[in-house]
PLY file of the C-alpha trace (Angstrom):
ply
format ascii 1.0
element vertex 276
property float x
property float y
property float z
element edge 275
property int vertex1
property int vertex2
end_header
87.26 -40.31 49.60
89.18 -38.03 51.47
87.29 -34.78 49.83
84.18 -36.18 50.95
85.10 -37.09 54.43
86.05 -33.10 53.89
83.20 -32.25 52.87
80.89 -34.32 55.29
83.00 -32.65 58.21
82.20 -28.98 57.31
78.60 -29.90 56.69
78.30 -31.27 59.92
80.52 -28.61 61.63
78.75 -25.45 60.02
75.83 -25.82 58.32
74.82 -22.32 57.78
78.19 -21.90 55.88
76.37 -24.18 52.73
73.83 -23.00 50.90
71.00 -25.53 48.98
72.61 -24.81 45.59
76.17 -25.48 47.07
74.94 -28.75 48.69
73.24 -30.01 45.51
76.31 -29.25 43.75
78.62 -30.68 45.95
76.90 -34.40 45.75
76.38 -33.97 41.75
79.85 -35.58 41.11
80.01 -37.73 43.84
76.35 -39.02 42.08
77.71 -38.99 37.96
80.91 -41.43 39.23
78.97 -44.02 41.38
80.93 -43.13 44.19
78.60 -43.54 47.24
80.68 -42.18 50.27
78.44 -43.01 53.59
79.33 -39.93 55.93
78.72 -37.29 53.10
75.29 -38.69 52.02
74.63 -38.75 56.15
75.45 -35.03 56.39
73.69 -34.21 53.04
70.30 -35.50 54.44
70.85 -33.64 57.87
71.46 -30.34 56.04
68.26 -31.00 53.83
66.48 -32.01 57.06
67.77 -29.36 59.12
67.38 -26.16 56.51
64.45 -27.54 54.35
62.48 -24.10 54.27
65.72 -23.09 52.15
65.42 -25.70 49.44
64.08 -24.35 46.57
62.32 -26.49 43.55
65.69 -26.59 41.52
67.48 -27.79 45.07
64.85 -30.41 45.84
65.46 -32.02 42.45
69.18 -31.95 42.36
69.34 -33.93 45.81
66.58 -36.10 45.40
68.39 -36.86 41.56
71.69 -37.14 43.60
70.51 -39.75 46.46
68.29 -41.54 44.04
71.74 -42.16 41.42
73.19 -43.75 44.17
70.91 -45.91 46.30
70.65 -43.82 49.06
66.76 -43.55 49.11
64.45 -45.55 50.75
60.67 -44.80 51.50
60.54 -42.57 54.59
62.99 -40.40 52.64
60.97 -40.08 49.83
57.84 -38.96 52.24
60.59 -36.32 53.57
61.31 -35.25 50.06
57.46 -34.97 49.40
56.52 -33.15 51.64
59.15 -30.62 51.27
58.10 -30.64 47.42
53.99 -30.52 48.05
54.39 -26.93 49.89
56.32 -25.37 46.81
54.85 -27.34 43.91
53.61 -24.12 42.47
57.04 -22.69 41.94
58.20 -26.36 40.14
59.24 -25.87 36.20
57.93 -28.81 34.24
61.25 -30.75 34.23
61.32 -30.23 37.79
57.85 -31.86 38.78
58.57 -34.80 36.00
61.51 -35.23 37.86
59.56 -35.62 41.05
57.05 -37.87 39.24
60.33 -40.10 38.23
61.91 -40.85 41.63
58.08 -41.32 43.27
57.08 -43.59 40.81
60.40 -45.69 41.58
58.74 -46.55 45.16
55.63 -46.84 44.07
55.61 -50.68 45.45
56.44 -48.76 49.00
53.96 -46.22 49.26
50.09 -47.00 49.88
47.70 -46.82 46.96
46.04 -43.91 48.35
49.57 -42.00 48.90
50.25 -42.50 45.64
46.87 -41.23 44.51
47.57 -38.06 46.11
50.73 -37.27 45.11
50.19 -37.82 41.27
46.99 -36.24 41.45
49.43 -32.96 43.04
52.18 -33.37 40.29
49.78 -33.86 37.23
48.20 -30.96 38.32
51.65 -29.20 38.10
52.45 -31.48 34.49
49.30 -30.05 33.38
49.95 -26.29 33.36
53.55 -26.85 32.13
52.90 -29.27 29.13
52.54 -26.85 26.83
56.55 -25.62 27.29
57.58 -29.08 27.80
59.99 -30.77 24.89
59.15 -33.68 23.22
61.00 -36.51 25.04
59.78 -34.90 28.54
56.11 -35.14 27.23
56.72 -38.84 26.53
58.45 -39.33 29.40
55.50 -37.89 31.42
53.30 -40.63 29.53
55.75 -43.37 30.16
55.50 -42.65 33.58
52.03 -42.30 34.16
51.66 -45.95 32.33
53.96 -47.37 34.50
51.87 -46.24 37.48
48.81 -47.79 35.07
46.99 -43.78 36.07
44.68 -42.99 33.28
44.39 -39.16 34.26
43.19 -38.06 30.51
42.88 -34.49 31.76
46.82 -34.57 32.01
47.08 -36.93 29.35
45.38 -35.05 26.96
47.39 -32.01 27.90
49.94 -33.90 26.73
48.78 -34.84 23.44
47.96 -30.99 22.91
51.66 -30.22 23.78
53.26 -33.13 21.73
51.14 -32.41 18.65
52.31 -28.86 18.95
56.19 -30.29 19.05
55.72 -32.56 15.92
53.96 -30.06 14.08
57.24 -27.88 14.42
59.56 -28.26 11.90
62.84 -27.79 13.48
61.26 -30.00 16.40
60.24 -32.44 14.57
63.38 -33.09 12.53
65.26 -33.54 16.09
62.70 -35.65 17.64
63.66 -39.66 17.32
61.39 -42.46 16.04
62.63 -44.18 19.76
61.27 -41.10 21.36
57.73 -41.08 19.16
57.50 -45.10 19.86
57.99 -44.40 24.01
54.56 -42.01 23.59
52.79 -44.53 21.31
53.29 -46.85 23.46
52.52 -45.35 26.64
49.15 -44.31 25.23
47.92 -47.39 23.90
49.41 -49.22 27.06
46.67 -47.17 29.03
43.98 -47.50 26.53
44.20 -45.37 23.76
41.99 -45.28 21.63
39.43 -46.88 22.94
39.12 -45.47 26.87
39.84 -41.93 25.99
37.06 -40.07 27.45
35.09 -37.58 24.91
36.61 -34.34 26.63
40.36 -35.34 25.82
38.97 -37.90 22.54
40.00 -34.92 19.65
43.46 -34.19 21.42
44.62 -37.75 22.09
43.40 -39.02 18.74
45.00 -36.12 16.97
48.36 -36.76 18.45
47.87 -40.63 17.61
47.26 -39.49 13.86
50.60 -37.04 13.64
52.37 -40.30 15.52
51.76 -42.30 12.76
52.64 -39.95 10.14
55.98 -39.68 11.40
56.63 -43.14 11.91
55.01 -44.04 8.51
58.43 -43.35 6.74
61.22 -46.49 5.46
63.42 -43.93 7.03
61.83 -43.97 10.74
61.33 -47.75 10.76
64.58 -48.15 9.81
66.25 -46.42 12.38
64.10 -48.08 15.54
66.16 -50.64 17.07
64.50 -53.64 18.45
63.09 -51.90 21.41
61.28 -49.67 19.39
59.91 -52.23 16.77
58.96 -53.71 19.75
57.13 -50.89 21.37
55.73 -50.26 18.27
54.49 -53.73 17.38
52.78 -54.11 20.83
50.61 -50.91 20.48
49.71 -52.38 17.00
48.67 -55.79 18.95
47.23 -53.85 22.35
45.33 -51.44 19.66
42.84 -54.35 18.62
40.83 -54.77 15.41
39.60 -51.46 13.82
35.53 -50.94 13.89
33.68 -51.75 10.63
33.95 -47.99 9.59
37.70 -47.92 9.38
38.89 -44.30 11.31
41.84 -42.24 10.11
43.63 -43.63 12.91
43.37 -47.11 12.08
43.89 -46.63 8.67
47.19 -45.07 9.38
48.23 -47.95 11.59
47.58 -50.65 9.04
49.66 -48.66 6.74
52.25 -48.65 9.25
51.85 -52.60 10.19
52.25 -52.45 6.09
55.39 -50.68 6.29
56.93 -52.84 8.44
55.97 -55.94 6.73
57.42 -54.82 3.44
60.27 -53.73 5.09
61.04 -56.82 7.51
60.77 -59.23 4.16
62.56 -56.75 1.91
65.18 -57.55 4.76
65.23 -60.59 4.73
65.33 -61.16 0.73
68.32 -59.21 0.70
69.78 -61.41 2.94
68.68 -64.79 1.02
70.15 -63.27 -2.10
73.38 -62.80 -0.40
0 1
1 2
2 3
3 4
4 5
5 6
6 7
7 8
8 9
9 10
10 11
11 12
12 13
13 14
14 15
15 16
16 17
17 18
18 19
19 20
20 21
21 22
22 23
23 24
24 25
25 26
26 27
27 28
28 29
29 30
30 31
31 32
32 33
33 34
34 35
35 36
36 37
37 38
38 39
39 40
40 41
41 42
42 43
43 44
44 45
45 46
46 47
47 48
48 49
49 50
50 51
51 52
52 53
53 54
54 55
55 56
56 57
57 58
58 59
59 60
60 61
61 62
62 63
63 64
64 65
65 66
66 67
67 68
68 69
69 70
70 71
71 72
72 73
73 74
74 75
75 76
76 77
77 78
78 79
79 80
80 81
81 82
82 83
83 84
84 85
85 86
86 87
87 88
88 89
89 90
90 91
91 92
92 93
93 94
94 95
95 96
96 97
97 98
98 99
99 100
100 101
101 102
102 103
103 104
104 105
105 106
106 107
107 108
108 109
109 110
110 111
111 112
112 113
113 114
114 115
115 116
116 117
117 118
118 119
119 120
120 121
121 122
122 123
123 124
124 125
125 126
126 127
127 128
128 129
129 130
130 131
131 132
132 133
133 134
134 135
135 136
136 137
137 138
138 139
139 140
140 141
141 142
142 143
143 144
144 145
145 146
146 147
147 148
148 149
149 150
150 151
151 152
152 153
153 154
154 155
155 156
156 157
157 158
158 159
159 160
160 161
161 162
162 163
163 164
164 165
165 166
166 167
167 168
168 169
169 170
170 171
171 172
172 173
173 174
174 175
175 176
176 177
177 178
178 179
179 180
180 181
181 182
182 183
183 184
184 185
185 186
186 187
187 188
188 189
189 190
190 191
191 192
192 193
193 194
194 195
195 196
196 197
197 198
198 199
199 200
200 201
201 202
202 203
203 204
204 205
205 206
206 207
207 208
208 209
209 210
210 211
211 212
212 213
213 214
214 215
215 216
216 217
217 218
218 219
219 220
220 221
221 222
222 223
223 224
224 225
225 226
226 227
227 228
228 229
229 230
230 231
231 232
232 233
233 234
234 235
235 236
236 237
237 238
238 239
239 240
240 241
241 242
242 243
243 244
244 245
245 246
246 247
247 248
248 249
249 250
250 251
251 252
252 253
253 254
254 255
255 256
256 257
257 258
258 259
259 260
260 261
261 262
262 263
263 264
264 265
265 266
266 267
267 268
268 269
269 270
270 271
271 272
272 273
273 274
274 275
């Protein structure tokens, strides 16, 4: 308490003193132990405020992060923050704009439709020319969040699926990405209407990441390391998927396979447990 009070004080009193990186650095611990000290969050937000031309893309994101992790945000701070972020989203990394994405999408109950509109049409643009140096579980977490905002922007989503196909066709990348992380991206997908509403200019991207998702969940191994969440997920995209055409696709085929998988291995399961 008393360092922040400290720290509050000289923020106050001399403001040029503290850089952006300083600042975001200072409230970092205060935001990773929960402790949410009034004056210092006060004098945070008046620095940001009063020196936001200085607040580069790495800044933004560590005191938006900051505030968010402990309930200091409300709406009219977010439009600060956006605005702030909308003149430099050029100069964003990948992980910075998802970042962005994350905290908007939080208040998306607060913000008018067409607000929102704008400012995911701005960061997918951004998501869009990063994807393709984006990691695995940011890709899916870039799906996940445009699903939760129900945004069917294929262009990005596609972009996407290019970049996560890429990642699972890596070895090394594959071998460190989870089933948990693979079930968040299948889920996300179907969840906005994959297969079936994929346009035709994002159809061969989308369906070949839907294919490589299957094949790496279509292992006794995978299944069996999805907790209930992820059976979960991945049960509901086999239910929101739908019947297969009369000409059964690749796709489909590999799903049944995988509803097959999970059959066998839910009542090998549980005849190892009647035998016991």
């Amino acid at each position: 308490d008393a360092l922040g009070l400290s720290a509050a004080h000289s923020l106050e009193a001399s403001r040029l003193v503290w850089s952006p990186r300083q600042v975001g650095e200072l409230l970092r611990p205060f935001a990773v132990l929960q402790l949410r000290h009034p004056q210092l969050l006060h004098a945070v937000e008046g620095h940001f405020r009063g020196h936001t031309a200085a607040y580069g893309p790495s800044d933004i994101v560590s005191v938006l992060s900051g505030f968010r992790d402990l309930g200091y945000l409300s709406v009219p701070q977010v439009v600060v923050f956006w605005g702030a972020t909308q003149e430099r989203l050029r100069r964003f990394s990948g992980a910075e704009a998802l970042a962005v994405a994350e905290v908007v999408a939080s208040f998306r109950r607060g913000l008018p439709s067409g607000e929102r509109s704008v400012r995911f049409r701005a960061l997918a643009w951004r998501l869009r020319t990063t994807a393709s140096a984006m990691p695995f579980e940011s890709l899916a977490a870039v799906a996940r969040v445009w699903a939760t905002m129900g945004l069917r922007d294929w262009a990005l989503l596609g972009a996407v699926a290019e970049a996560a196909s890429a990642r699972l066709q890596e070895i090394g990348v594959r071998l460190r990405t989870t089933p948990d992380d693979i079930s968040k991206l299948l889920y996300a997908l179907v969840k906005l209407g994959a297969p079936e509403l994929v346009p035709g200019r994002s159809c061969a991207r989308v369906y070949q990441l839907l294919q490589d998702i299957l094949e790496a969940l279509d292992t006794a191994e995978a299944m069996s390391s999805l907790e209930a969440v992820g059976l979960r997920r991945v049960l509901l995209s086999l239910v929101l998927w739908g019947p297969p055409p009369r000409e059964v696709s690749a796709i489909d085929a590999g799903m049944d396979a995988l509803l097959d998988l999970d059959f066998h291995s839910s009542t090998s399961h549980a005849a190892a447990r009647e035998a016991e």
